[in-house]
C-alpha positions as CSV (number, residue, x, y, z in Angstrom):
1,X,0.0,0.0,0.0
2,X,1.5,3.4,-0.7
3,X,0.8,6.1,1.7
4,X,1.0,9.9,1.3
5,X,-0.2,12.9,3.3
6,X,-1.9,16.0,2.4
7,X,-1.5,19.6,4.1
8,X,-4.1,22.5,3.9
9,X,-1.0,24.8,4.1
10,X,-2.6,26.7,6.7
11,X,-1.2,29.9,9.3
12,X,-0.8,28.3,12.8
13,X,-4.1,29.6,14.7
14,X,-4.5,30.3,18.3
15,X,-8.0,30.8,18.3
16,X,-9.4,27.6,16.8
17,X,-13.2,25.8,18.2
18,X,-16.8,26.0,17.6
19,X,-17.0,29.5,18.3
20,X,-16.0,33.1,17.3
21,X,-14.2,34.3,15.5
22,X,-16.6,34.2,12.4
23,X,-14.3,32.6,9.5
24,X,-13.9,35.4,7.5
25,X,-13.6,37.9,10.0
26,X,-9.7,36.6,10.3
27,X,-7.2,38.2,8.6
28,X,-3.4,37.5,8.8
29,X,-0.9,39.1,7.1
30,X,1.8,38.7,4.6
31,X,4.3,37.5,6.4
32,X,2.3,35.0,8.5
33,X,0.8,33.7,4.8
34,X,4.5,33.4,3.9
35,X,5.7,31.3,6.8
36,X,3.1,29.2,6.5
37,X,4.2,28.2,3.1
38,X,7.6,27.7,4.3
39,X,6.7,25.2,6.7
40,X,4.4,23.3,4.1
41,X,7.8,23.0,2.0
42,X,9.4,21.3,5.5
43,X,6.8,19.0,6.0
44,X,7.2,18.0,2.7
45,X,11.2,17.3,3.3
46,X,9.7,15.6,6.9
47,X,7.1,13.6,5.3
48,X,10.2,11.6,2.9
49,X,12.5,11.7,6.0
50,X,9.3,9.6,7.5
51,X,8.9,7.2,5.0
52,X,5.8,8.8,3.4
53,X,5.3,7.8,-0.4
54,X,3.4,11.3,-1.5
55,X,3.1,14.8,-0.1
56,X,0.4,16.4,-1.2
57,X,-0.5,20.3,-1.1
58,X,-4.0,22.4,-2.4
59,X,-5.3,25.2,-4.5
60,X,-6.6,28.3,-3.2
61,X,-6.7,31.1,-3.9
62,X,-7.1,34.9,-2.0
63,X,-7.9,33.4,1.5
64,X,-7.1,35.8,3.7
65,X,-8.4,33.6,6.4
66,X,-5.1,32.0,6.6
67,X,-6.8,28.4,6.2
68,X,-5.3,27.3,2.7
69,X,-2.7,29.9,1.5
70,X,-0.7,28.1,-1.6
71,X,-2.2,29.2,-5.1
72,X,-0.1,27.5,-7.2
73,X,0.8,23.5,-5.8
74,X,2.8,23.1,-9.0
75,X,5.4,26.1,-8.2
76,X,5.7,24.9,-4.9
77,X,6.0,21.4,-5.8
78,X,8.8,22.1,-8.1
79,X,10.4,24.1,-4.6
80,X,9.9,20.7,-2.8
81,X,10.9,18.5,-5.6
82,X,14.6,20.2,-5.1
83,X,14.9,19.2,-1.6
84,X,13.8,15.9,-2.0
85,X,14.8,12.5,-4.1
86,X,11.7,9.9,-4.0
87,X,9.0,11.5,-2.4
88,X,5.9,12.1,-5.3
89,X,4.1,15.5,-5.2
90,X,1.0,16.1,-6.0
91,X,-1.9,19.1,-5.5
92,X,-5.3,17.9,-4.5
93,X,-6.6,19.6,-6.3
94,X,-5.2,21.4,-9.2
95,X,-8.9,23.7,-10.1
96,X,-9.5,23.4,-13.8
97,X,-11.5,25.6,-14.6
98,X,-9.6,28.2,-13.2
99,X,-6.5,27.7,-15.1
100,X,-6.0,28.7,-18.8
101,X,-5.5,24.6,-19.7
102,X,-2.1,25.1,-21.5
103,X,-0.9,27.1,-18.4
104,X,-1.6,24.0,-16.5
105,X,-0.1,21.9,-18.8
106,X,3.0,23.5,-19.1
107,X,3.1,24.3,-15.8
108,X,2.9,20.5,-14.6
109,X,5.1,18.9,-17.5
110,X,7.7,21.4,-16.0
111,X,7.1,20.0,-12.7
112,X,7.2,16.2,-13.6
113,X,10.2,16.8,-15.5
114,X,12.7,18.5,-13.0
115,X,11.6,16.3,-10.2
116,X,12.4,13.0,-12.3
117,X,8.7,11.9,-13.0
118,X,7.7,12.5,-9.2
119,X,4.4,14.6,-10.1
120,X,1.2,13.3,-9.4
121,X,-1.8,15.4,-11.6
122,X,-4.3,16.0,-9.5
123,X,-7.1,17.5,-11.0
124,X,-10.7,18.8,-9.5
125,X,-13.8,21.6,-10.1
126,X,-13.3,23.5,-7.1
127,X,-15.9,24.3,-4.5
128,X,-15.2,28.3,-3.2
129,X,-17.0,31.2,-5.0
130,X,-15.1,33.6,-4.6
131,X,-11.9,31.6,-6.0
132,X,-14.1,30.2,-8.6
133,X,-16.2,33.2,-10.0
134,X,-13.0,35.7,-9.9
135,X,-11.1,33.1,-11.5
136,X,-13.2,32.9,-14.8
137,X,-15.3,30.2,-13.9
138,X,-18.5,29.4,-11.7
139,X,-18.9,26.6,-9.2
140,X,-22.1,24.8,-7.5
141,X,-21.3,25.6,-4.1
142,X,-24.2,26.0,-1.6
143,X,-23.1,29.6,-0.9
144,X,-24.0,30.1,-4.7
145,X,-28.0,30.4,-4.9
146,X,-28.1,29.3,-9.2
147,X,-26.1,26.0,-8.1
148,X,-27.7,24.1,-10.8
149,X,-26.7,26.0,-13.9
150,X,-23.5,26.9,-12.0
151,X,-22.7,23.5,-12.1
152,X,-23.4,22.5,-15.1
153,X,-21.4,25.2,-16.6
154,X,-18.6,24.4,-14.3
155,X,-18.6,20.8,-15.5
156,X,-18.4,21.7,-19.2
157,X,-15.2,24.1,-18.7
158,X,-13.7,21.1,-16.6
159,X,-14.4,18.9,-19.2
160,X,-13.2,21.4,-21.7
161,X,-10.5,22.0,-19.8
162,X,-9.0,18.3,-19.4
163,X,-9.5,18.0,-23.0
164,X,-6.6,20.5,-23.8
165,X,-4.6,19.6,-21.2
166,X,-4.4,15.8,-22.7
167,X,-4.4,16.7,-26.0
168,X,-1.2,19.0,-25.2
169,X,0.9,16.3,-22.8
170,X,-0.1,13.7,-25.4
171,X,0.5,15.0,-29.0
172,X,3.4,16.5,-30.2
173,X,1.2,18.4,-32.6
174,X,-2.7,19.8,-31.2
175,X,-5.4,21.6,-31.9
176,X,-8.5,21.9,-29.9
177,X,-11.6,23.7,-30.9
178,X,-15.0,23.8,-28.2
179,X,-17.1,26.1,-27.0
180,X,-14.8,28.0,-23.9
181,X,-11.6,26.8,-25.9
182,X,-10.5,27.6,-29.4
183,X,-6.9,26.9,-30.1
184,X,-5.0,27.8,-31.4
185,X,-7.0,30.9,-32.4
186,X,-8.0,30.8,-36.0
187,X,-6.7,33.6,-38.0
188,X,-3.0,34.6,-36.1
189,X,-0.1,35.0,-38.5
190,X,3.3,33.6,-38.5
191,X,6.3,33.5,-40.9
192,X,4.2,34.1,-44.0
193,X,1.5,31.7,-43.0
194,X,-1.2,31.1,-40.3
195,X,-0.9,29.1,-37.0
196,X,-2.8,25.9,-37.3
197,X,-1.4,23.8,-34.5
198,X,0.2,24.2,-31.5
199,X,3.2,22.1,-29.2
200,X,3.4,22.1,-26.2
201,X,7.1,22.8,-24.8
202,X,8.1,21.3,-22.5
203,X,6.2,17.6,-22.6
204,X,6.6,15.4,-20.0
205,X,9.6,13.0,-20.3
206,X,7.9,10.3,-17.7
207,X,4.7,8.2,-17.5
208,X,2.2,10.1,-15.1
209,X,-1.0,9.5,-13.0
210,X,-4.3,11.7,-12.9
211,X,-6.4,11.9,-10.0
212,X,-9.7,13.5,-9.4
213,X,-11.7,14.2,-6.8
214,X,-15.0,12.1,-6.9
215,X,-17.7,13.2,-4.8
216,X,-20.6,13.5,-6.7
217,X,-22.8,10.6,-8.6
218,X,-21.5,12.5,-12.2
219,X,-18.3,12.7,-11.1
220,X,-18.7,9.2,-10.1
221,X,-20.0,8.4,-13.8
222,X,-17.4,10.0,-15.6
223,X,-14.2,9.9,-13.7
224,X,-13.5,5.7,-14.3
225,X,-14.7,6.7,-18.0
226,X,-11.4,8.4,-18.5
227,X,-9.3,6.1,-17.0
228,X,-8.2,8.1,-14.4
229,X,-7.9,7.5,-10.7
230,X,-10.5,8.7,-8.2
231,X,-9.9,10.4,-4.8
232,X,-12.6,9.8,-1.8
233,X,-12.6,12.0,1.1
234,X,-15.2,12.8,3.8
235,X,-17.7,10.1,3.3
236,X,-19.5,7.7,5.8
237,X,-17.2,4.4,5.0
238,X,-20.7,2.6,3.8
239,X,-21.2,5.5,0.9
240,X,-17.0,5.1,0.4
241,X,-17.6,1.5,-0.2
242,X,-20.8,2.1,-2.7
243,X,-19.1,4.7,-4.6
244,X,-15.4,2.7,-5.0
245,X,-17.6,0.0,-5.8
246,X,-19.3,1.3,-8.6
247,X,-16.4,2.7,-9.5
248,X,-14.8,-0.6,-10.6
249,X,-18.2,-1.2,-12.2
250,X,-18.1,1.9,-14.6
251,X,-14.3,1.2,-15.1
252,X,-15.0,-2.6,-16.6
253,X,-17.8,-1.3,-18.3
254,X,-16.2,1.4,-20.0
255,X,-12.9,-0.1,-20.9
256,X,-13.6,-3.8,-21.2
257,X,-11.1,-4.8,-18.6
258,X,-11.5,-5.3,-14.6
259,X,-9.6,-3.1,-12.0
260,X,-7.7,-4.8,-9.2
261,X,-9.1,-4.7,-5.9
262,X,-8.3,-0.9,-4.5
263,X,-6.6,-0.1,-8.0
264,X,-7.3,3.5,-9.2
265,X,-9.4,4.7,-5.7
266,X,-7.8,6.8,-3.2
267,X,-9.0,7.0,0.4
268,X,-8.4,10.3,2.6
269,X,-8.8,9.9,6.1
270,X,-8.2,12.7,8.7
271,X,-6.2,10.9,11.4
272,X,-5.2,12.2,15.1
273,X,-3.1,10.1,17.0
274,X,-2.6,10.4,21.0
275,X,-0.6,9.0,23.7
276,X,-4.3,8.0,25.2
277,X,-7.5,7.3,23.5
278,X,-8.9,10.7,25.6
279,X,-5.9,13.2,24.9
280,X,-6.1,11.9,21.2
281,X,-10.0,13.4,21.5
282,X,-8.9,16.2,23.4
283,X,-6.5,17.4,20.5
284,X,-8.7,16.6,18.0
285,X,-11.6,18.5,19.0
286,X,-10.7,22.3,18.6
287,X,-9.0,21.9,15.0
288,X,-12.3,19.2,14.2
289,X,-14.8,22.3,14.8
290,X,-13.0,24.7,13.1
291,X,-12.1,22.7,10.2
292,X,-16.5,22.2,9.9
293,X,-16.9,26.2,11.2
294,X,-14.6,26.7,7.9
295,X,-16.0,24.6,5.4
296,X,-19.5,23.4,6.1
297,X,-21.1,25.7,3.9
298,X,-19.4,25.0,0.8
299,X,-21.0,21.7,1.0
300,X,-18.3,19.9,2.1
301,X,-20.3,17.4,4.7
302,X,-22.5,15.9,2.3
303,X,-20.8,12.5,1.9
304,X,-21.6,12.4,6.0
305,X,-24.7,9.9,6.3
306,X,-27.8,11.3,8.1
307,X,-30.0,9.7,11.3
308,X,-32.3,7.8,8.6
309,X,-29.2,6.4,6.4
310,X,-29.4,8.6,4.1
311,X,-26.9,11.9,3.1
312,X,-26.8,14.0,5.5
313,X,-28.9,17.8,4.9
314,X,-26.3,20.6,2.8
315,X,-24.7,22.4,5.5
316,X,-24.5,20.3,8.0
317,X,-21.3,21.0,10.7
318,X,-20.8,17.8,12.1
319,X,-19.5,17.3,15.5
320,X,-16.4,15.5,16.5
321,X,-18.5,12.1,17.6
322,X,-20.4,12.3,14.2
323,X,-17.3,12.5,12.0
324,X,-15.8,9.5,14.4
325,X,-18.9,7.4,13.5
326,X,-19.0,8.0,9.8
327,X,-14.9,7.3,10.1
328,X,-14.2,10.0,8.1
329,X,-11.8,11.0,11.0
330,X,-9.8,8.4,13.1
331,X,-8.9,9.7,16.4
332,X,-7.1,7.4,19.3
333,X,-3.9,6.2,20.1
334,X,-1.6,4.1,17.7
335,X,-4.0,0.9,18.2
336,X,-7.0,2.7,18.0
337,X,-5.6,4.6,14.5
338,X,-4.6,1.2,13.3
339,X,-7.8,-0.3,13.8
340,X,-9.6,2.4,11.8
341,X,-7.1,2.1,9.4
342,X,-6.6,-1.9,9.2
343,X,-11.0,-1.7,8.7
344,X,-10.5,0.3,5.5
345,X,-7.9,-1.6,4.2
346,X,-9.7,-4.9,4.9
347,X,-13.5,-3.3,3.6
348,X,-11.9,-1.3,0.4
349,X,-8.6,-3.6,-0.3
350,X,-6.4,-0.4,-0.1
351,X,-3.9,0.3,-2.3
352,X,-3.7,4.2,-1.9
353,X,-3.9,6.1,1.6
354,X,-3.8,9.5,1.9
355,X,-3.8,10.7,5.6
356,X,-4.6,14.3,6.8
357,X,-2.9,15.3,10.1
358,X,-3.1,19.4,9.6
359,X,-5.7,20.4,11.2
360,X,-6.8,24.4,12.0
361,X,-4.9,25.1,15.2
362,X,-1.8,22.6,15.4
363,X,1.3,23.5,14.7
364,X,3.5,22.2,12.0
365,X,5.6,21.2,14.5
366,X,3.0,18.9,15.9
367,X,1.5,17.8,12.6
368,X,5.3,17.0,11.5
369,X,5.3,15.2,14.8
370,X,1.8,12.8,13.6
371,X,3.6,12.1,10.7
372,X,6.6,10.0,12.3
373,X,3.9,8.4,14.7
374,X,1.7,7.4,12.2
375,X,5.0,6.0,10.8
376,X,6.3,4.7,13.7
377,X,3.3,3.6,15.7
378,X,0.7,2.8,13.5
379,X,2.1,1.4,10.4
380,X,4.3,-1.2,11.5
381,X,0.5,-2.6,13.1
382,X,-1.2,-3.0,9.9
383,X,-1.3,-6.6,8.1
């Protein structure tokens, strides 16, 4: 089983819980935005030193906030990929529709290239407004009132989207020609003639994976139709285990050929390890309600299961216990992490874990800290 990590990137808060401040009413500066990124860059050297597989960063963008502060996971990857020699980096997730597609491109075969073939392309739709709408795009977020249209736009310039991006890592010579994308741009001179195709410069050298995040039924529908892999996060494990199993389904169906048990399927799992099953709890708690506080609205709770089985109402902010029972989060000490852990692996036949250890509030010192005990403690339990 391979095993990365994924940070927020986040300012260390002191402030963190259930209660005020409002989200958005915090505002950190320059300086403490900038710090933060440099510690994501050492837990990235920390996460090799403890034996993690992949480090993985985020998109976001003008989040004054201080929760997610990297815009670009590509740039910093490529600052990462320097300091390190095995470790792959990846971005969950790199937002379509707000790139111009051959920016991304480019921008990720420059990664993959310098860092040996150590890029992973992770690929999603978004889910904040504000990023998405002064971006160039729209997104279905429950903060936006037209989520249906939004959405459906939104999934067209993702599609789009992709489409260049593949066409450019995979053809020496492309055009492309949709509705939001026309290139190369009929009609621009050059040298005595007109442009009719483009390259892209520079191509990737190495084979490379795509990963997207899945949790919608669409996304569900179309993400084993392309072949790539599929990223689960923040569902109750018996919706985890419907959607990776009609994943396989669509994948077979779709390409004529059975996946592997766990091949192509991601889990996330938010993981706080403690000396003691109580001061595991304890620590968890604050970061836990601020981490809901932050991103409930935007939707981000409804893979949660609700009291009659099924998902759980848009907005809802879980609480600690809730999140524990839908094992979205696995909170104890080393045997009780295994255990959680060891479930998944036996339900879902894991071949790719991510775990998330950065929650609002902890230090990277601390979160640096879970990653050697997860290492350390926890790993060396699971058969």
């Amino acid at each position: 089983m391979r095993t990365g990590t994924f940070f927020f990137g986040q300012v260390e808060m002191t402030d963190v819980g259930p209660g005020p401040p409002v989200p958005t009413d915090r505002r950190y500066d320059a300086k403490a935005c900038w710090a933060a990124t440099l510690r994501m860059i050492d837990a990235g050297v920390a996460a090799e030193r403890a034996g993690f597989d992949s480090f993985w960063l985020t998109e976001h963008h003008f989040q004054h906030e201080g929760y997610e502060v990297i815009p670009n996971g590509l740039m910093i990857g490529a600052v990462l990929a320097e300091r390190t020699t095995s470790l792959r980096i990846g971005t969950m997730f790199n937002i379509v529709p707000q790139w111009h597609p051959l920016r991304l491109a480019e921008d990720f075969a420059t990664l993959h290239n310098l860092s040996g073939g150590r890029a992973i392309l992770g690929v999603g739709r978004g889910t904040v407004p504000r990023e998405a709408e002064t971006l160039g795009t729209v997104i279905g977020s429950f903060d936006n009132p037209d989520q249906a249209e939004a959405d459906r736009r939104n999934r067209e310039m993702f599609q789009e989207g992709m489409e260049v991006v593949l066409a450019a890592l995979e053809h020496e010579r492309f055009s492309y020609h949709g509705r939001h994308y026309d290139l190369p741009p009929p009609g621009i001179p050059d040298r005595g003639g007109f442009v009719e195709s483009l390259t892209l410069v520079p191509r990737p050298l190495y084979p490379y994976e795509i990963w997207q995040a899945v949790t919608s039924p669409p996304t569900l529908e179309f993400v084993p139709a392309q072949g790539w892999g599929g990223v689960f996060w923040l569902k109750h494990h018996e919706f985890t285990r419907r959607f990776w199993e009609r994943f396989a389904e669509i994948y077979a169906t779709t390409h004529g050929s059975e996946l592997a048990p766990g091949e192509k399927r991601m889990l996330v799992v938010n993981v706080v390890i403690g000396d003691s099953h109580e001061e595991a709890w304890e620590r968890a708690r604050p970061g836990h309600d601020e981490f809901w506080k932050f991103l409930g609205p935007y939707g981000w709770s409804r893979g949660y299961m609700g009291g009659d089985g099924r998902p759980a109402p848009p907005g809802l902010i879980p609480t600690l216990e809730e999140s524990v029972d839908n094992r979205t989060w696995i909170v104890g000490d080393a045997a009780d992490v295994a255990e959680g852990i060891q479930g998944y692996k036996d339900l879902l036949h894991l071949e790719d874990l991510v775990v998330f250890p950065n929650l609002p509030g902890d230090s990277y010192d601390s979160s640096v800290e879970q990653l050697q005990r997860y290492m350390d403690e926890v790993d060396p339990l699971l058969t």
